[in-house]
C-alpha positions in Angstrom: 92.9 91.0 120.9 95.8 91.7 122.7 98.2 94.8 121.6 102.0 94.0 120.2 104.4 96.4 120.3 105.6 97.2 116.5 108.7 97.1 115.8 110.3 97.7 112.3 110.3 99.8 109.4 108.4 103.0 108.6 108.2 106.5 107.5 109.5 107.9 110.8 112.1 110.7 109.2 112.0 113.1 112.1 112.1 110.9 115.0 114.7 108.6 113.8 116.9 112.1 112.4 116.2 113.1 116.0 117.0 109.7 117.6 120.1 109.7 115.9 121.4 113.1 116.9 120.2 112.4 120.7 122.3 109.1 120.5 122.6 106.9 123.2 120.5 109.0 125.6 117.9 109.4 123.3 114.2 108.0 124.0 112.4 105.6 121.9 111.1 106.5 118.6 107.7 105.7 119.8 108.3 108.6 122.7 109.4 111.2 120.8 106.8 110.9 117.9 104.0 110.5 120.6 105.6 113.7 122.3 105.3 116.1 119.1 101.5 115.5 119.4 100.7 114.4 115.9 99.0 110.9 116.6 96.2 112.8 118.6 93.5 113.3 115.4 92.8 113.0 111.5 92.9 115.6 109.2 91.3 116.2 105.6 93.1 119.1 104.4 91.1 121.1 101.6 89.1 118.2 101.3 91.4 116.2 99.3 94.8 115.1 101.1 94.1 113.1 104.4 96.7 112.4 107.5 96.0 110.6 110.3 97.3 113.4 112.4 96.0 115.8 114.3 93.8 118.7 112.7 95.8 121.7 111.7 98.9 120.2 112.9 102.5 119.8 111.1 105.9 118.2 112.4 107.4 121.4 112.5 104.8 122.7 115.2 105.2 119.4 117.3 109.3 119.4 117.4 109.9 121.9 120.4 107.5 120.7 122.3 108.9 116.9 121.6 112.4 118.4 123.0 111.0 119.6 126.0 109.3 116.8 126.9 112.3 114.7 126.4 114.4 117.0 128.6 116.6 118.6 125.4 116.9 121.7 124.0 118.6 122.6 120.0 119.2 125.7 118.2 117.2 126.3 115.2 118.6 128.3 112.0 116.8 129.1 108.6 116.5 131.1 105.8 118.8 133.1 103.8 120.0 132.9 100.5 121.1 129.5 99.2 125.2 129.8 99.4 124.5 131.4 102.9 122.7 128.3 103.6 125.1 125.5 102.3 128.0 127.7 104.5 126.4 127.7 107.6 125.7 124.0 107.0 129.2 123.1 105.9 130.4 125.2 109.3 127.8 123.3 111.4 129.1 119.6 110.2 132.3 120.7 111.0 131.1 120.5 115.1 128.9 117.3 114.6 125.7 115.7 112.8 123.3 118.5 111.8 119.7 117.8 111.7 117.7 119.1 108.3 114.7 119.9 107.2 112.2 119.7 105.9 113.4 119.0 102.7 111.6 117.8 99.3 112.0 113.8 99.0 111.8 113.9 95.4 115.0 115.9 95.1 116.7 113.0 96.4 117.3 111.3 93.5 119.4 108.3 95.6 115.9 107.0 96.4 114.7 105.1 93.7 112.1 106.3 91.2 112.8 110.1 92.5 113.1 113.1 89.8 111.4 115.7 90.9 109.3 117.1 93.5 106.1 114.9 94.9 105.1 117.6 97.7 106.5 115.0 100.2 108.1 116.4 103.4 111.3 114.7 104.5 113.8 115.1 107.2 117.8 113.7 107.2 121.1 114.0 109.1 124.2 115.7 107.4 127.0 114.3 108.1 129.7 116.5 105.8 129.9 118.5 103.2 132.4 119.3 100.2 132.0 121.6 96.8 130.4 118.5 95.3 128.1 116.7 97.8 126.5 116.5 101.2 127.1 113.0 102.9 123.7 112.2 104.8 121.9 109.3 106.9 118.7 109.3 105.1 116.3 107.3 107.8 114.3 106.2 104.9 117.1 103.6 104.7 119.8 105.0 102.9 123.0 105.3 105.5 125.8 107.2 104.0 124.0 108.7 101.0 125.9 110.9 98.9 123.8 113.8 97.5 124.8 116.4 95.2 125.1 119.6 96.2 123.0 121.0 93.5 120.0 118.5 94.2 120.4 119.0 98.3 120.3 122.4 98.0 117.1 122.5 95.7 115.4 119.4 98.1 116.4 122.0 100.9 114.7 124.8 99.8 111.3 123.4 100.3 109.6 125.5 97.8 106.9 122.6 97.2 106.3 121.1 100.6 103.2 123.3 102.7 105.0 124.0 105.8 107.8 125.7 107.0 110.8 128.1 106.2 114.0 127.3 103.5 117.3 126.0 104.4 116.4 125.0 108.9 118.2 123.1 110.3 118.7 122.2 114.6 122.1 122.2 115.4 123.5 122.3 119.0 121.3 119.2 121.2 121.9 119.6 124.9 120.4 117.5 127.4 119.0 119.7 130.2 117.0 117.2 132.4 116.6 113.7 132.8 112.8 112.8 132.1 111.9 109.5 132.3 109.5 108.1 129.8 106.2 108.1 131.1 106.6 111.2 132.4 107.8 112.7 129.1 104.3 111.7 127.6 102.1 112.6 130.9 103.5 116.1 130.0 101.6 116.6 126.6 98.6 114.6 127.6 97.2 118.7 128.3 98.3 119.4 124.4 96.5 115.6 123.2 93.2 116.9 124.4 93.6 120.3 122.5 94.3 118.4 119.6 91.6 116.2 119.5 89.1 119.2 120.7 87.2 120.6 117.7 88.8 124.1 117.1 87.2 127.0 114.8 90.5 128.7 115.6 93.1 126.9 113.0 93.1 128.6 109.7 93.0 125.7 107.3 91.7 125.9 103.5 88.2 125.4 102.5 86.9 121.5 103.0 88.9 120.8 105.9 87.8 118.6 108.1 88.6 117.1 111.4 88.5 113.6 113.3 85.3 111.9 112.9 84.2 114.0 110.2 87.3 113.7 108.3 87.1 109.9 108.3 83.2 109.8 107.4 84.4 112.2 104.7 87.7 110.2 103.1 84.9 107.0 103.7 82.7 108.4 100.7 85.5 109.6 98.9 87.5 106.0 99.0 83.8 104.6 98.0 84.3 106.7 94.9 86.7 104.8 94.1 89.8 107.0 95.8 90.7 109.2 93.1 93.1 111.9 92.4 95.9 110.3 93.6 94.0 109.5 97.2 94.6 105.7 97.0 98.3 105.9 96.3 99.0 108.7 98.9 97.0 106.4 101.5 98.8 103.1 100.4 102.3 104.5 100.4 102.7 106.7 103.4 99.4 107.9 104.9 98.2 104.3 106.7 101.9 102.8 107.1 102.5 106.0 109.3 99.4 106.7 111.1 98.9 103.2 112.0 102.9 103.0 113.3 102.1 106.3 115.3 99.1 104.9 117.0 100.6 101.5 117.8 103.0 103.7 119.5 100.7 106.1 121.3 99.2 102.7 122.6 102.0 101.8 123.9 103.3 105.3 125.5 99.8 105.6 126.9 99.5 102.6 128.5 103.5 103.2 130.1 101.9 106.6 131.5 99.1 105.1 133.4 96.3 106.1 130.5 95.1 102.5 130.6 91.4 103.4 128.7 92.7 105.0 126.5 96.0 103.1 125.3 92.9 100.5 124.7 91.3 103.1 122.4 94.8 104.1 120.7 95.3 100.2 120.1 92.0 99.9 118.4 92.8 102.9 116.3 96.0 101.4 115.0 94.2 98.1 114.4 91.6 99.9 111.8 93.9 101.9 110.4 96.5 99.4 109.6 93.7 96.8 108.0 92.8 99.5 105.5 96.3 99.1 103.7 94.9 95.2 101.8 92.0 96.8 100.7 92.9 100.1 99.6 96.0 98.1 97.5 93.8 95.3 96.3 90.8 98.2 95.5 88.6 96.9 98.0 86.6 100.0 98.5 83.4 99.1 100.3 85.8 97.5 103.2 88.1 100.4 103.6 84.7 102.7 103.9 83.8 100.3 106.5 86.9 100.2 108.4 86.9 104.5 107.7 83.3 104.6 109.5 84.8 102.3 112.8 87.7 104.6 113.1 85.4 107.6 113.2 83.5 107.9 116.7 87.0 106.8 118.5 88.6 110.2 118.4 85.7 111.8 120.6 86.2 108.7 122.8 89.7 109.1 122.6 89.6 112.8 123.8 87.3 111.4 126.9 89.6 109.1 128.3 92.5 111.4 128.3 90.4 114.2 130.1 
């Protein structure tokens, strides 16, 4: 079957907060997620919470490296007490758009059904700031949300999602070369083959796993009947994203000459995307099936980029 470009809507907070600060010189979406190197892998963290992104990996390690392959460089603050925080902020919007996170998504109470934290990593632009809210583009469509200070602050502090530092934010985007495209992703193709290497080297808690193992693993656990909150955490965010990301990486490979395995990256979105009916309609023995397909292609995957 022939691979379509996706287009439409998604969980892509970072690069469409990054798209939007970049503006009309920005990449694709597709190129700058691809760039942070997160599509390469699947991870089962602690044996319980599954991505389909690479092992060990988090946004926050992938974002520098996304600038650099772009051709842009930012300036990166954090920390500090939380009235330090919202000044610097409220200084920062005063020069332009300021990019944020993460943040807690449960703090946002503008999204529906949101009153407290989920453990859900999100990332937003802030527009302005007075003694009673923060004006932001939320990319997970809200456009001119108004969020009060008291909640932003709190979703800001990040005390419940499992990476990174309080109160960052990227201020300050300069373009410093022009890159084109397929260049932009032939210059992590080095850091896609780390990430889908097997590595004893990443410190990650007990029952992690990685790549094929991780989906033979989340393949017994969905035949279990995906407990513990696995089903809705795959259903709502984990297969919308990874299979968006892969679509994507297909389609960045194949513009940087990676023809085999653009092939591979298609097939990968493909699985991934058709476990969404069954794990909705609790179709378990299918969504093990597809889980078991998806597993072997990481290794092949990793051969077609080396």
């Amino acid at each position: 079957m022939r691979h379509l470009p996706y287009v439409g809507s998604g969980p892509y907070c970072y690069a469409n907060s990054f798209a939007m600060l970049l503006g009309e010189r920005s990449p694709s979406t597709a190129v700058i997620e691809v760039a942070t190197g997160g599509p390469f892998g699947m991870q089962l963290i602690g044996g319980t919470l599954v991505f389909f992104d690479a092992y060990g990996w988090d946004p926050e390690q992938g974002f520098d490296q996304a600038l650099a392959a772009i051709g842009w460089t930012s300036t990166v603050s954090k920390g500090g007490d939380a009235d330090a925080a919202l000044a610097r902020l409220a200084a920062a919007v005063e020069r332009g758009p300021v990019w944020v996170g993460p943040v807690e998504m449960g703090h946002l109470r503008h999204q529906p059904e949101m009153n407290g934290p989920i453990g859900a990593d999100h990332f937003v632009v802030a527009l302005d700031v007075d003694d009673e809210r923060v004006l932001i583009h939320d990319p997970h469509g809200f456009p001119y949300a108004q969020v009060p200070v008291g909640d932003f602050m709190t979703a800001w502090q990040a005390e419940t999602v499992s990476y990174g530092d309080p109160y960052t934010m990227r201020t300050d985007f300069v373009k410093i070369a022009d890159v084109a495209d397929a260049d932009a992703i032939r210059s992590i193709i080095p850091a896609a083959i780390a990430w889908l290497t097997p590595r004893a080297d990443i410190a990650m808690p007990p029952g992690s796993l990685a790549n094929g193992a991780a989906a033979e693993r989340v393949a017994e656990l969905v035949e279990a009947g995906a407990g513990d909150g696995l089903r809705e955490h795959l259903m709502y965010f984990a297969i919308r994203v990874g299979a968006r990301r892969l679509a994507d990486t297909a389609d960045c490979l194949l513009l940087a000459g990676y023809d085999k395995a653009a092939g591979i990256a298609a097939e990968q979105a493909r699985i991934v995307g058709s476990l969404q009916h069954p794990i909705v309609t609790k179709d378990f023995p299918t969504a093990a099936a597809a889980l078991r397909l998806l597993a072997p292609t990481y290794d092949e995957l990793r051969e077609a980029l080396t």
